[in-house]
C-alpha positions as CSV (number, residue, x, y, z in Angstrom):
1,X,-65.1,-56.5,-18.5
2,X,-61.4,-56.8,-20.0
3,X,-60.0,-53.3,-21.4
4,X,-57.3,-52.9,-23.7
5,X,-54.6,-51.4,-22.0
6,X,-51.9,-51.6,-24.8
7,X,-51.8,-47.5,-24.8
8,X,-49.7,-48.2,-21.7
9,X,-46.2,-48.9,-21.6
10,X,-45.6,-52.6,-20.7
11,X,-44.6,-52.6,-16.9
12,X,-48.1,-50.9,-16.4
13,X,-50.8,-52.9,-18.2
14,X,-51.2,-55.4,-15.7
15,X,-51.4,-52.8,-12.9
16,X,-53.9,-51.0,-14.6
17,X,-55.8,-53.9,-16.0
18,X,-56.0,-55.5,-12.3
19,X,-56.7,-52.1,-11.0
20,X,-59.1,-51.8,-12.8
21,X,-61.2,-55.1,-12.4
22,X,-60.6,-54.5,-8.5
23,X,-62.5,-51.6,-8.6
24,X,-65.0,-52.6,-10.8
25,X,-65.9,-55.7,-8.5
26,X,-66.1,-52.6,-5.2
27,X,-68.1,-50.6,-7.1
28,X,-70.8,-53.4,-7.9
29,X,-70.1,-55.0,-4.1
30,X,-68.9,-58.5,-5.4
31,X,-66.7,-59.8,-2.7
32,X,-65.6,-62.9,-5.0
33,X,-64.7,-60.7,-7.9
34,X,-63.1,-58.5,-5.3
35,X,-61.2,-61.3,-3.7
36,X,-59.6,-62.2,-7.0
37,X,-58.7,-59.0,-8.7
38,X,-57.0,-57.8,-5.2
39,X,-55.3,-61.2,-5.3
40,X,-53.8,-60.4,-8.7
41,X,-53.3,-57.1,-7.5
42,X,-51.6,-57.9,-4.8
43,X,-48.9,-60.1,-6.6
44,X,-47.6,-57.4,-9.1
45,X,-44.9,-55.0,-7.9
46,X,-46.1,-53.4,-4.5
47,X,-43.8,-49.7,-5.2
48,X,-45.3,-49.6,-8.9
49,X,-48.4,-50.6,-8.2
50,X,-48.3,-47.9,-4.9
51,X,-47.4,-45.3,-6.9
52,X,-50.0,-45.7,-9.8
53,X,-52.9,-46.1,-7.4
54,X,-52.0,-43.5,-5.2
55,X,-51.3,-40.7,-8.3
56,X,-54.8,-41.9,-9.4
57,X,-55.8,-40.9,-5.9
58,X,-54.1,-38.3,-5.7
59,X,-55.9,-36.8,-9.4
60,X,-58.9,-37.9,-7.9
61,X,-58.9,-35.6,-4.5
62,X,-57.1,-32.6,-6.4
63,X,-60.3,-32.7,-9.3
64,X,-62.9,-33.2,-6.2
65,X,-61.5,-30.5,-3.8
66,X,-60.5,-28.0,-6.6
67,X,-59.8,-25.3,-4.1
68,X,-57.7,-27.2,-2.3
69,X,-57.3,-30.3,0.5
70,X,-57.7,-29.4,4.3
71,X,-58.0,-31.7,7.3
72,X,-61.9,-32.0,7.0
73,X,-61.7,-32.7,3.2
74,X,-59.4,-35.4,3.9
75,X,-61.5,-36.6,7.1
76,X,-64.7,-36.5,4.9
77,X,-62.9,-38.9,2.4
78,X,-61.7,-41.0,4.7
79,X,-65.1,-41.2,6.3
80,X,-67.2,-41.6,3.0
81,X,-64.8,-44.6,2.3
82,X,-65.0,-46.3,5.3
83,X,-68.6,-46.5,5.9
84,X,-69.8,-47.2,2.0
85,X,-67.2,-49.9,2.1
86,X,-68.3,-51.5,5.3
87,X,-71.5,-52.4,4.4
88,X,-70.5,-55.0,2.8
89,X,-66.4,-55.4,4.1
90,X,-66.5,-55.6,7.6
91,X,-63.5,-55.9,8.0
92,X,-62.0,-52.2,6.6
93,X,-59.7,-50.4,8.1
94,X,-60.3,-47.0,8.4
95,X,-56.3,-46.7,9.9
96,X,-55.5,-48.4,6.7
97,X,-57.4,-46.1,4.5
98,X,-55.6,-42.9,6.2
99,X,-52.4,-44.0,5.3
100,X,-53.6,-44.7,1.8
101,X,-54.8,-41.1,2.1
102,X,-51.9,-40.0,3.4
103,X,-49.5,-41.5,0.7
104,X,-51.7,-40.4,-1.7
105,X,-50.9,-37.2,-0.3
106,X,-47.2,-37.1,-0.1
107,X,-47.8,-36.4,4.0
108,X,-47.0,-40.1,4.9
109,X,-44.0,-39.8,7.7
110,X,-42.2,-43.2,8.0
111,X,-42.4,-44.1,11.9
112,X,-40.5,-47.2,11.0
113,X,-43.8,-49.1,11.6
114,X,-43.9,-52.1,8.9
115,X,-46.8,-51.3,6.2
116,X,-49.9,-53.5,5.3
117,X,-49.3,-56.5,3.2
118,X,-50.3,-56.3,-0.3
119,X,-53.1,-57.8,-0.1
120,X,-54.8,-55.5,2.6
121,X,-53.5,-52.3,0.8
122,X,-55.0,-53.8,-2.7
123,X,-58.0,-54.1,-0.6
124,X,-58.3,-50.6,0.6
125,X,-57.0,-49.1,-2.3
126,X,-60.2,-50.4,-4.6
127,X,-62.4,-49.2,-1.7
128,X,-61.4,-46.1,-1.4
129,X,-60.8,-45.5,-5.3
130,X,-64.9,-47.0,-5.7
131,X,-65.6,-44.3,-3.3
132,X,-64.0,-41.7,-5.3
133,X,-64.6,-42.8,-9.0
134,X,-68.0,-41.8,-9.1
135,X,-69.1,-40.4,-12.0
136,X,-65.6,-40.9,-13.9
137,X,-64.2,-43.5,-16.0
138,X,-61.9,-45.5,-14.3
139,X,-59.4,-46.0,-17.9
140,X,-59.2,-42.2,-18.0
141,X,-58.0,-42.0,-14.5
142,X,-55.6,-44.5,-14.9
143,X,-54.3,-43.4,-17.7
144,X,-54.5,-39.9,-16.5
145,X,-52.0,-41.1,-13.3
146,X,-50.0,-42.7,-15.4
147,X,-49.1,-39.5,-17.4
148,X,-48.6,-37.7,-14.5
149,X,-46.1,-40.7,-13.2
150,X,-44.2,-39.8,-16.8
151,X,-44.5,-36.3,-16.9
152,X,-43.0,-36.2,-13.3
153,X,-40.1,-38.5,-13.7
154,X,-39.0,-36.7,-17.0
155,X,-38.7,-33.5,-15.0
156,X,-36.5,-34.6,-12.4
């Protein structure tokens, strides 16, 4: 299932093309396809690639929790997440998927601990993204984060 991302500026079509196959393959539970989208994932730019998936989480808990994000929103997500995505990835994180949350969030305090390789946050990030997409088109919400990226940077 390739999209056509050429709506998007240049340094974001391959984040949002291997974005999208990543969660694709979570959403139908295909480890293999899983495996090599998060690979591809994985190799692109880890602060662009961290921003544009955590902005389309971020649209993504705002739109579901229209009346706002408390602790047992957040929890409940975070929950949700980890046990669909078990079934079939033992080895989630759920500490992994808080700090996606977390970043997501803008609440992420740097401890000075080292973050999760690529790879693992590529991983989480297409679980917990399948658990929220329900329902939505994963191209909108992609290209929704990425005008909120643009809108943002062209008002500071």
């Amino acid at each position: 299932m390739e999209q056509n991302w050429r709506h998007l500026p240049a340094p974001a079509r391959p984040i949002a093309a291997a974005a999208s196959e990543a969660i694709a393959a979570a959403q139908a539970h295909d480890a293999d396809a899983l495996d090599a989208a998060v690979a591809g994932l994985a190799a692109l730019d880890p602060a662009q690639t961290g921003l544009i998936l955590g902005t389309a989480t971020r649209l993504l808990l705002e739109q579901s929790h229209p009346d706002g994000l408390d602790g047992d929103a957040v929890r409940d997500v975070l929950e949700r997440a980890v046990r669909s995505a078990a079934t079939w990835q033992p080895e989630v994180d759920p500490h992994v998927v808080l700090l996606l949350l977390a970043g997501a969030l803008g609440v992420l305090e740097d401890d000075g601990t080292p973050p999760p390789k690529p790879d693992v946050l590529a991983r989480h990030a297409a679980l917990l993204l399948a658990e929220l997409l329900p329902g939505r088109d994963t191209r909108a919400v992609l290209t929704a984060a990425l005008a909120e990226i643009e809108r943002a940077q062209l008002n500071d």
